[in-house]
DRENKOL-87696 format. One line per field, with one value per residue (C-alpha): residue number from 1; x, y, z. Coordinates in steps of 0.25 Angstrom, whole numbers, plus 2048, in hexadecimal, padded with zeros to 3 digits. Each point is the difference from the previous one (the first is absolute). Layout:
nr NUM / ...;
px X / ...;
py Y / ...;
pz Z / ...;
end
This chain:
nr 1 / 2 / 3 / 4 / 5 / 6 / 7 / 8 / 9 / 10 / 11 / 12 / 13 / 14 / 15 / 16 / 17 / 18 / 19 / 20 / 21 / 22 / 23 / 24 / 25 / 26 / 27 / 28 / 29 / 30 / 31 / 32 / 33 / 34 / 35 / 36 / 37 / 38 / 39 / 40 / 41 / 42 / 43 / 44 / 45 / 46 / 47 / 48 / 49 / 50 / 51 / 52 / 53 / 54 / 55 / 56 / 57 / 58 / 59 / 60 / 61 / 62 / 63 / 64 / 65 / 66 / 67 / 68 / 69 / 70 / 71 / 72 / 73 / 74 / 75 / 76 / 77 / 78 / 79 / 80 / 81 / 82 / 83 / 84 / 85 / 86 / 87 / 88 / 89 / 90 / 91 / 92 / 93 / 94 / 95 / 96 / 97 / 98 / 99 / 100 / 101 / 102 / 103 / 104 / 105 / 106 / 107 / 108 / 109 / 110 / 111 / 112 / 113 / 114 / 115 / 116 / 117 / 118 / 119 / 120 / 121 / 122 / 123 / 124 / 125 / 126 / 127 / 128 / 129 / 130 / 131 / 132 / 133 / 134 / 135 / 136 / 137 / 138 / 139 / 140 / 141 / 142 / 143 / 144 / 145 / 146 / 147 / 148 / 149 / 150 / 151 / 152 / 153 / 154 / 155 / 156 / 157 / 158 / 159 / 160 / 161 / 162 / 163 / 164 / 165 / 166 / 167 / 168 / 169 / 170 / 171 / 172 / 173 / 174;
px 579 / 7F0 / 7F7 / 7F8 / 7FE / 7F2 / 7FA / 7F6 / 7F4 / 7FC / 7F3 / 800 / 7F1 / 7FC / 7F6 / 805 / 7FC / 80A / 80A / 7F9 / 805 / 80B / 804 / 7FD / 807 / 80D / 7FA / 801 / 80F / 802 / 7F9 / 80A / 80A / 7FC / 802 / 7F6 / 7FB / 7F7 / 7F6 / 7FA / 7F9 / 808 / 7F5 / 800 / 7FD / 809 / 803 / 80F / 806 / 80D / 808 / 808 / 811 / 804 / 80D / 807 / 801 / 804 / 7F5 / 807 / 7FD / 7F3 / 7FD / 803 / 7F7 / 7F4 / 803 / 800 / 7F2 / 7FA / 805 / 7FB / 7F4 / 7FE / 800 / 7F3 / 7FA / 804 / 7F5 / 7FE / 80D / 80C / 80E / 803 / 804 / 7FB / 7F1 / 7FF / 801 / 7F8 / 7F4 / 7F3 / 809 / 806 / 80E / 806 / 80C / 80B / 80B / 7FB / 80B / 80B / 804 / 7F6 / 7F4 / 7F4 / 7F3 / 7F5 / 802 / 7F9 / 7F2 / 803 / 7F6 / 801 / 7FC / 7F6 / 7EF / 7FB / 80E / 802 / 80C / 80A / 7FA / 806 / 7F5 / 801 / 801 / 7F2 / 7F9 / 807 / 7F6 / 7F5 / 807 / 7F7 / 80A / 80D / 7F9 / 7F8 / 808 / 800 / 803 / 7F2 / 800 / 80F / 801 / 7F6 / 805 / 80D / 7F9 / 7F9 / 80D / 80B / 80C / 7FF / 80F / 808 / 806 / 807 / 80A / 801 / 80A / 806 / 7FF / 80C / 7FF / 809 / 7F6 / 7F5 / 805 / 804 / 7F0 / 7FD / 80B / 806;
py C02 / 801 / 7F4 / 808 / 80B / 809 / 808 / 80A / 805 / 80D / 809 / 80E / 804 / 7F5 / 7F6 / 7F1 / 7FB / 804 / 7FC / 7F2 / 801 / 806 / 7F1 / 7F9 / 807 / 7FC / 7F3 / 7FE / 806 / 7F5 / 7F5 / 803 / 800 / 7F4 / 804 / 7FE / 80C / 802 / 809 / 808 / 80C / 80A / 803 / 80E / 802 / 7F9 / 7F2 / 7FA / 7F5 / 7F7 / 7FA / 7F3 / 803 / 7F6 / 809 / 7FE / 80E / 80E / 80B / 806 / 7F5 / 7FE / 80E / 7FF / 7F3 / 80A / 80C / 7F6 / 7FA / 80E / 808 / 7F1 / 804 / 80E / 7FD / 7F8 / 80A / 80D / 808 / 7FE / 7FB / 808 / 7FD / 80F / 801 / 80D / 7FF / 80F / 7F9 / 7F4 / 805 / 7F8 / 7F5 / 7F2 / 801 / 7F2 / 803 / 7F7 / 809 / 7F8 / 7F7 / 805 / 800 / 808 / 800 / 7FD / 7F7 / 7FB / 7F3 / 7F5 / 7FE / 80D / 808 / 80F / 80D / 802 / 800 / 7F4 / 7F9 / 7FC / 7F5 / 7FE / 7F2 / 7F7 / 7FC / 7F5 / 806 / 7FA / 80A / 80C / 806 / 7FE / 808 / 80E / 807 / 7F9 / 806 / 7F3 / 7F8 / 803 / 7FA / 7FE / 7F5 / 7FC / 7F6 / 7F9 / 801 / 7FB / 7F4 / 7FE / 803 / 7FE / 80A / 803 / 807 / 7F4 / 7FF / 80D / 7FA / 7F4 / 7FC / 80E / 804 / 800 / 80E / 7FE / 7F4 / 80A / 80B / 7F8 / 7FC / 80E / 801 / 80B;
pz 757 / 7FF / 801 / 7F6 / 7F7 / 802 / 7F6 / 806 / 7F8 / 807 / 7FA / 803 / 7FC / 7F7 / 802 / 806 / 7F5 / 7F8 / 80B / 7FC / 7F3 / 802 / 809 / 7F2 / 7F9 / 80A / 800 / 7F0 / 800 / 80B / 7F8 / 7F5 / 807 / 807 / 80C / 80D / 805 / 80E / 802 / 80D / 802 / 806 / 80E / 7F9 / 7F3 / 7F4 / 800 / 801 / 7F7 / 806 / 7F8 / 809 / 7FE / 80C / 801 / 7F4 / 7FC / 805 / 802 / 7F4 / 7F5 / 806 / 7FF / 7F3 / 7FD / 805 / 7F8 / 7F5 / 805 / 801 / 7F5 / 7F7 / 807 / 7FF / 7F0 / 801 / 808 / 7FE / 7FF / 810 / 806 / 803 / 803 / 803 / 810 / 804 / 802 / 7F9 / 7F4 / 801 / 804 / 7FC / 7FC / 808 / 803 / 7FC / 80C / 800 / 808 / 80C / 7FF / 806 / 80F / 80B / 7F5 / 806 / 7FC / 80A / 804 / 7FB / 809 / 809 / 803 / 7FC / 808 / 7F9 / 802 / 802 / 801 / 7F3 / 7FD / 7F7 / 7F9 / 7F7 / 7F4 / 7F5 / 7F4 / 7FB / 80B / 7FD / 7F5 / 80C / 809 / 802 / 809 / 809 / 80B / 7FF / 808 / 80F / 80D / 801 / 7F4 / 7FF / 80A / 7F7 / 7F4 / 804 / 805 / 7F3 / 7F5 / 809 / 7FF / 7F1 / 803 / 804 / 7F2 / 801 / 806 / 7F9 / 7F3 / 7FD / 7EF / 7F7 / 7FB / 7F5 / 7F9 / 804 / 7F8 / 7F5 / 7FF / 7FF / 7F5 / 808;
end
């Protein structure tokens, strides 16, 4: 059973900003929900949202708790988010992917630095500093050691108290 669940919000030629909005757009659905959500940016280009599960479900229900998470989402923004899997479909849009949860998915870990130029890395944010985010290439490992000194791990809640996804979906009135 997962610690958490992931919902992976991926552009494909769209701006960063609407990856930004697309993040409080999951934010409100988790808000409603009342449901904690944690944020990072991804060292690459789309932020990831975790949701702390401490076990008690299978990667089935959680699977099914994010496609809940992301299709709520997708209503509020539609005009630039997609659900739709095969990147032909979604051009210029965010992909609000929540198929990451299941067995062998993979996510970049929290405060790894990616292959990228100037190796970015993968950093957690407070939700409050989100909207002043330019690019999640931002954080490097050139100035994380810094902020970690100055926020503290901003992830250690992932793996706290686990949701009750049953409570969760009756605040959504699903």
């Amino acid at each position: 059973n997962p610690d958490y669940l992931a919902i992976d919000l991926d552009p494909l030629d769209i701006p960063f900003k609407k990856v930004i909005e697309t993040a409080f757009a999951v934010k409100e659905v988790l808000d409603r929900a009342k449901v904690p959500g944690y944020c990072k940016t991804s060292g690459a280009t789309g932020i990831h949202i975790y949701i702390p599960l401490n076990k008690k479900y299978d990667f089935e229900i959680s699977r099914e708790f994010a496609r809940v998470i992301a299709e709520l989402t997708h209503e509020l923004v539609s005009g630039f988010t997609s659900i739709e899997r095969s990147p032909a479909k979604r051009r210029k849009k965010v992909y609000i992917d929540f198929l990451q949860n299941r067995t062998g998915q993979t996510l970049a870990a929290p405060y790894s630095a990616r292959p990228r130029a100037k190796a970015p890395v993968s950093t957690p944010l407070e939700w409050k500093e989100l909207r002043s985010i330019e690019a999640p290439e931002e954080f490097t490992i050139k100035n994380i050691f810094k902020r970690l000194k100055k926020k503290g791990d901003l992830f250690k809640g992932v793996l706290g108290k686990g949701i009750d996804i049953e409570k969760c979906l009756k605040n959504l009135g699903v």
